[in-house]
matplotlib code that plots the C-alpha trace (Angstrom):
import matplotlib.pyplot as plt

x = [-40.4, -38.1, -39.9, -39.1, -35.7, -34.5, -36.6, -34.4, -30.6, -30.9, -31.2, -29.0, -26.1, -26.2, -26.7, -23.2, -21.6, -22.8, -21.1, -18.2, -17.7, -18.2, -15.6, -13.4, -13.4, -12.8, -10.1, -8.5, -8.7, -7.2, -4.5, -3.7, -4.3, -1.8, 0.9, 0.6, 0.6, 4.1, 5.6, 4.7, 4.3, 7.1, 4.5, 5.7, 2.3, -0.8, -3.1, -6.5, -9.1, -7.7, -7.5, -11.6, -12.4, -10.7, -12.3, -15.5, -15.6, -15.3]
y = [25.7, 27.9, 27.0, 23.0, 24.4, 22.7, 19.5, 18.8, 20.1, 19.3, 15.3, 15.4, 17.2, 14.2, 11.6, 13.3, 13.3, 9.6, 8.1, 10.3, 8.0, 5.0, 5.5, 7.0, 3.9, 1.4, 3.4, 3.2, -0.5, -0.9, 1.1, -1.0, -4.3, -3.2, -2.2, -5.8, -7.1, -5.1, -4.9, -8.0, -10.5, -8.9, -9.6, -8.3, -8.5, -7.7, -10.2, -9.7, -11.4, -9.8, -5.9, -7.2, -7.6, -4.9, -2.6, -4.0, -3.5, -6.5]
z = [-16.1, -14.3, -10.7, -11.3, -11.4, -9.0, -8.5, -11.5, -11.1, -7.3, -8.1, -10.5, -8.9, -5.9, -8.2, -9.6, -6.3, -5.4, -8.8, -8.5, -5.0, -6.3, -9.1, -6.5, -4.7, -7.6, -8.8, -5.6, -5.3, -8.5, -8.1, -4.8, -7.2, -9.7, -7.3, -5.4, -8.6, -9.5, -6.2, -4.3, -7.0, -9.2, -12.4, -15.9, -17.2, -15.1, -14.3, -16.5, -13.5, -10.2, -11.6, -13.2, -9.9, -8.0, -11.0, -11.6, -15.0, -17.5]

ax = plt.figure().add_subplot(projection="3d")
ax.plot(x, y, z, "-o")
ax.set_aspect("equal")
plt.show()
């Protein structure tokens, strides 16, 4: 219904917005992870549990 509109697109668009942060912030902390990984620990390979757990994805 064109009236509901907005009850619907409203939610939605935050919900957007909310995510959008939340990957924002995990990508950030990864980023950070691989470069301490690189520059501090002068790793060839990346570590598999740290860059997890920075990510938290599996």
């Amino acid at each position: 219904m064109r009236g509901k509109y907005c009850d619907v697109i409203l939610p939605m668009v935050v919900l957007r917005r909310f995510r959008y942060l939340a990957r924002a912030q995990q990508t950030s902390r990864t980023i950070d992870e691989i470069k301490f990984q690189k520059e501090e620990m002068n790793a060839i390979e990346l570590n598999d549990a740290p860059l997890k757990e920075a990510s938290g994805y599996s």
